[in-house]
Each structure stands twice: as C-alpha cells, then as structure tokens.
N, C-alpha and C positions, 0 to 999 in steps of 0.2 A: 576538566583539568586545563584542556588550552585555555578555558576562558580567565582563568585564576592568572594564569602566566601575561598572556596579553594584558588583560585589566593591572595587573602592578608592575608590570614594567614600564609599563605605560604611564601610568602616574609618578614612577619614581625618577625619568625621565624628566618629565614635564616639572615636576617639583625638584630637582635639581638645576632645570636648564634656566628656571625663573629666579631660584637664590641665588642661583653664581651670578649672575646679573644684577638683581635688586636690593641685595641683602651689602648693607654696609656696615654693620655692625664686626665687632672679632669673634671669628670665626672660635676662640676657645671660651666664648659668653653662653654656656650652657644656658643661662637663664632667660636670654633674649631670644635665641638661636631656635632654642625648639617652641613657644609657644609662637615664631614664626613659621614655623613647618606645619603645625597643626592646621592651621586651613585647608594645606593639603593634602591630610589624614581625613579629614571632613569631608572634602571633594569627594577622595577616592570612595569612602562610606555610603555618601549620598546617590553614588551611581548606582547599589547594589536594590536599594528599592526601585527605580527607573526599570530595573531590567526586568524585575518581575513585574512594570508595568506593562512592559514592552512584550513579555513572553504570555500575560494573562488575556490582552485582547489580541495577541496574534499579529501586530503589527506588520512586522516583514511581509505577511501573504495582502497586506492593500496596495492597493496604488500609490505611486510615484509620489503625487501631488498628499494626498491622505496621509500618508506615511512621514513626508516630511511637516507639515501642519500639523500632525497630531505629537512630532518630535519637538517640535518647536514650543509645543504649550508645553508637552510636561520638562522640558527645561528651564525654560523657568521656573516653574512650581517647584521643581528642585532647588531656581537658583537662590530660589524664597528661605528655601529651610537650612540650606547651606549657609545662609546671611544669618538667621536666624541663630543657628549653633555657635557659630564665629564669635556672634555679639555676646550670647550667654557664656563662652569660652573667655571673650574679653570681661567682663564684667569680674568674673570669677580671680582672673588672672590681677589685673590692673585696676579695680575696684569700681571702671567708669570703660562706655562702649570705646574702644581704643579705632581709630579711625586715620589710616594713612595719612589721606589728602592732606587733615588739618584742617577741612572745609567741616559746618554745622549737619549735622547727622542729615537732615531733612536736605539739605542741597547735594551732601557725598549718597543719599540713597538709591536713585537711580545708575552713580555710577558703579556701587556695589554691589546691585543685582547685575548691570550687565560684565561685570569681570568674571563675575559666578557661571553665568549662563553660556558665557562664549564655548568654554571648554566642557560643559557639559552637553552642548552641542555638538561640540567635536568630538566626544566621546560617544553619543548617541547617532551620528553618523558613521562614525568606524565600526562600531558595535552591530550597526541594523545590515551595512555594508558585508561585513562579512558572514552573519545570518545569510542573508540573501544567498551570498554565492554560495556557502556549504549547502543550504536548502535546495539552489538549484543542481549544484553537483550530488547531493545524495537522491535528487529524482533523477537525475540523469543516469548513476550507478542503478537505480530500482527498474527505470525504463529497458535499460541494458539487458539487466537479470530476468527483468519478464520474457524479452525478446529472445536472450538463450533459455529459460525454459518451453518459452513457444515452440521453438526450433526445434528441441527436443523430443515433446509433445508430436510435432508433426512428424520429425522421423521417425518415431514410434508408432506413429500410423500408419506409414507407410510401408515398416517391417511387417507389422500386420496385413496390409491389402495386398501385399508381393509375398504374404507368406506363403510357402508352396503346397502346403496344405488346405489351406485357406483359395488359392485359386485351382487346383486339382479336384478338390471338393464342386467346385463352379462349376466348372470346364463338365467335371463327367454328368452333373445334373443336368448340364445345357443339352451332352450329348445323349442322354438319355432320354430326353424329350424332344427331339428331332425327330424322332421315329414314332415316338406317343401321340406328343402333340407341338403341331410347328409353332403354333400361337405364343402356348405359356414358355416354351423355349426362347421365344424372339420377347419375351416379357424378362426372361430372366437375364437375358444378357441386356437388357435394358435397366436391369436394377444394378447389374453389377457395375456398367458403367457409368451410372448417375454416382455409383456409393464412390468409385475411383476418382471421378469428377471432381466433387465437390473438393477432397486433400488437394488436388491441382490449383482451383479455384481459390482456396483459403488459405495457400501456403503464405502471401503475401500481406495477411488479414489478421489483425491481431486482434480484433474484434467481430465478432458475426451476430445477428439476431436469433435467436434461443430457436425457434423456426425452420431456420437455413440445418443447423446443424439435428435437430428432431428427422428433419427429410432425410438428410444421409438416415441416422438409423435409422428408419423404415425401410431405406433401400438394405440396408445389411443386415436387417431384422427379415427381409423377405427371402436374402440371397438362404438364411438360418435355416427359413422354414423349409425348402426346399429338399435341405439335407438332413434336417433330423424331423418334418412334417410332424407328425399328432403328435411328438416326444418334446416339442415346444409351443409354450402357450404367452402370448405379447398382449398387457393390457396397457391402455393410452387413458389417461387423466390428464389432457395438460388445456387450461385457461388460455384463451384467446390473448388476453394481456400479457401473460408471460411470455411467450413468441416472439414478442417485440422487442422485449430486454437485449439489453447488447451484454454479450461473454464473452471472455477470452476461448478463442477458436477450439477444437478437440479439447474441450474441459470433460464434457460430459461422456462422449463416447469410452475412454477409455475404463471407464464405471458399467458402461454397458457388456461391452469385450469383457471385462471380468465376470459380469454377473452371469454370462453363456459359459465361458471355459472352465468355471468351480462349480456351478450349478448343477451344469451335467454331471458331474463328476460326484456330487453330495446330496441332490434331490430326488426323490420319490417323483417317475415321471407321471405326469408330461411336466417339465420346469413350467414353474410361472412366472415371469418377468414382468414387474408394473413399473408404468415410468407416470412418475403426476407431477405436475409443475402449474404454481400458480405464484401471484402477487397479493400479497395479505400487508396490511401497514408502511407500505413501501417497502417491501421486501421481496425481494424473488426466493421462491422457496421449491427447490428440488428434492424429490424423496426416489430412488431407483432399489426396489425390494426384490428380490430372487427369494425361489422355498429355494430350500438346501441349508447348509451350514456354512462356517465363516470359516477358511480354510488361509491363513498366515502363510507368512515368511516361512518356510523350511518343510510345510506340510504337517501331516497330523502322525500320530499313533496306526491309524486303521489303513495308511498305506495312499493319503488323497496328498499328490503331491503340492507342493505351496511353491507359491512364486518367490520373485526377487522382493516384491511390494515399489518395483519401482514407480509404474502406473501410478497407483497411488497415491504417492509420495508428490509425483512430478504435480498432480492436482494438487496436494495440499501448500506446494512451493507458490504456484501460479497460483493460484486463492491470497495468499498472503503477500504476495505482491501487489497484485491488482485490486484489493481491497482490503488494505491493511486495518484491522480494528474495526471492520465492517461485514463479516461474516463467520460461519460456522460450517464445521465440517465434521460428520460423527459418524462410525460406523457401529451398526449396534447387532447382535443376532437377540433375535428373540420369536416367539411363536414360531418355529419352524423355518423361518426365514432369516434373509441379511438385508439391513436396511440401510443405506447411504442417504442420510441428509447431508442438503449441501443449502446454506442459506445467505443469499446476499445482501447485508442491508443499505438502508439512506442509499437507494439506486438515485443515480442524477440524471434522470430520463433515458428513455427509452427512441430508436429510430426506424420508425416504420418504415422499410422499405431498402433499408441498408443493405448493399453490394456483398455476400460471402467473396 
C-alpha cells in the first residue's frame, strides 16, 4: 500500500511541478492539455515493470556499486520503451511523431531518451533507497525479536537449573554418594557444574556449535541418571559434521527437558530417549524421540498433566526467526513414542571451534 501512495504521489508531483512551468498552452484546451500529461501517465506506468525487475534479481541485497549499474541500464531500457509509447501515443494523436524541440527526429533522439531516463533514475534511486532502509530495519526488528526470544529461552533455563527440585534432587544424590562412593560423588557434582556452566557461558552467545550445547546435555542427562538410574535409558546418534553447525543457543535443550518430564510420566519404563543429528543435503537434521505419549497443553483424560507448551513454542518462534523459509519443525507420536524433528536447511557454513 505505501508503495502505491509514494509511487503517485510522487509522479503527480513531478508531472504538475513540470506543466505549471512548461506548459504554455490554455489551460481550459482539453485537447492540447491532456495528450500533454500523458507522457506522464507513461512514465508513471513504465516504472511498474522496472520494479518487478528490481524485486526479481533482488537488487537492493548487492552492492553499492552493482546496484547502481545495474539501475542505470535498466533505466534506460525503460527510457527506450517510454520513447517508444510516447511516439506511438503521438502518431495516434497528431498523425506524425510530435517532437518539442522542432529538431529532426534522429538529432532530437538522444535528447529524448535522456529526459526519459533522468527521472527514471530518480525514481529507481528513491525506490531502491528506501528498500534498503525498510530491509535493513525489518532485520534490525528480526535481530531484536531473536535476541528477546534468546533471552527468554535462557531464562527458561535457568528456571530450570535453579529449579529446587531439580537441585534438591542433585544435592541428595551427591550426598548420598559421599558415603557410598566419594569418586562418583565428586563426578556428579562435576556434571552438575559443567551443566550450570555452560547457561553462564552462553548467556551472551546467540549462536553456539550443536557440540557445545549436545555436552551440556550429557552433563544433565548424567545428573537424570543418577536420580531415576535403570528407569532411564539415553541413546546418542549424532554425526561428527553436525556438531559444527552453528544454533541459536538452548534451541535444543528445552526439547530434551521435555522429552524427561512427560516421558516419565507416560512411558513403560525404563524411558528411552534418542537424540540423532546429522547433515544430509546441506541440511542439519535433528530428530529427539522419547517412548511415551504426546502429552499437550492442558494435559490428558487419564490424569498426565500438560504444560503451558511455552518451551515449545519459544523453539518454534527462534526457528522462524533465525531461518526464515529455511526449516521445519514437526512433532509427531507415533510407534509408542514422540518424535521432534527439527530441520535446518541451506546452512551457510559451519564453525569449528566457536566459543559457547
């Protein structure tokens, strides 16, 4: 809609500010008066293919120098067909190509492509111009939006590793192994503090390698086993290459937290929890399956209470930020189990060795 509004007011502007100036004729000479306006019916018309040239190769996302070269030819090319109409409009009109100057068509030609061409250049600059800056402020609001989902996301985390259940559970396995055995005791509170670690470490981090955050769950997969031992069963599928992928930080964990706290609560034990991640076609491709059943918003019939689905939610938000039109996110029950695919595609490389 802005662009309708700009694009004629703009023209009707420009085509008034040049007849009140150029126009010597009487102004109540209907007959003279408008087939002088009509070239600037033509202009306006002519800019409406430019723009769908403009929006087919993506212009505004090249370079400076590209951008204006590649603006500069198809204005002309415009200022070609714009001449062209003019002259077919004159001919129609006044029987013969009707020509200001008064100069012979072949010496007035190069001045009547560039009268064409100036304004369709000033048009193709104000147009690409403000592309640009909507483009850059609609990534700037995206950037935003990811960074308060992120934030989110992490205090979400964080309610959980401070949940007091969640460290009471810790706390009495540590202390119960103190006495058993001092070793696996001084192991667990080494899992527990790598698993606290790494939300310190990546609160700052809007991206981490698939890797970094795979280690934290291990470490809270190990603190699990501790507390509910043979009643949980962890299987690992994940590809060397996919490790390197870079994600937006606690993407994946909160898929994991879920798949323990409804699991228990709906599978035939010991739960089994698989996590597989690999790269197939340039795609990073995450599957995290629990046995049990798929347990919603509001809970079931048989008494399994359901969450808020914010978790959830808050992944399919950051998914859709951070790779708009470039992933998939499904949750499906089926065979006994709940499956979460989660798929990223056209990754734009991978970085080995990136800082959580």
């Amino acid at each position: 809609m802005s662009f309708w509004v700009f694009h004629l007011s703009g023209w009707l502007v420009f085509a008034a500010t040049t007849v009140v100036f150029s126009y010597t004729g009487r102004w109540t000479d209907i007959g003279r008066l408008l087939p002088y306006l009509l070239p600037y019916l033509v202009g306006c018309l002519t800019c409406l293919p430019l723009r769908h040239v403009y929006k087919s190769v993506r212009l505004s996302e090249r370079p400076w120098p590209n951008m204006l070269a590649t603006g500069m030819l198809v204005s002309l090319a415009g200022a070609h067909v714009w001449m062209g109409v003019d002259l077919a409009i004159s001919l129609f009109v006044h029987q013969a190509p009707y020509i200001r100057s008064g100069l012979p068509f072949a010496q007035a030609y190069p001045s009547m492509v560039y009268r064409r061409a100036v304004p369709l250049l000033i048009w193709t600059i104000l147009y690409l111009g403000i592309k640009v800056q909507r483009d850059w402020k609609e990534q700037r609001q995206k950037a935003e939006k990811a960074a308060a989902l992120a934030q989110a996301a992490q205090l979400q985390m964080l309610r959980y590793q401070l949940n007091p259940h969640f460290l009471f559970n810790s706390m009495n396995s540590i202390r119960a192994l103190i006495d058993e055995d001092e070793t696996k005791a001084r192991e667990l509170i080494t899992e527990l503090s790598e698993f606290l670690r790494y939300s310190l470490e990546s609160k700052d981090a809007s991206d981490v390698p698939l890797r970094h955050e795979l280690e934290a769950i291990r470490h809270y997969f190990a603190i699990q086993k501790k507390r509910y031992e043979d009643k949980l069963e962890v299987v690992y599928d994940i590809e060397p290459e996919a490790g390197d992928v870079l994600i937006p930080s606690f993407l994946v964990h909160p898929l994991v937290e879920n798949a323990v706290k409804y699991g228990m609560r709906t599978s035939p034990l010991p739960l089994v929890i698989r996590l597989e991640a690999r790269v197939e076609a340039g795609a990073l491709r995450v599957e995290i399956s629990n046995s049990g059943r798929w347990v919603g918003p509001g809970g079931t019939d048989d008494g399994a209470d359901g969450g808020t689905g914010t978790g959830l939610e808050n992944v399919r938000l950051r998914l859709e930020n951070a790779f708009p039109g470039r992933h998939r996110f499904e949750i499906i029950e089926k065979e006994g189990g709940v499956h979460i695919y989660m798929e990223i595609r056209s990754l734009r490389g991978t970085q080995d060795g990136a800082s959580a």
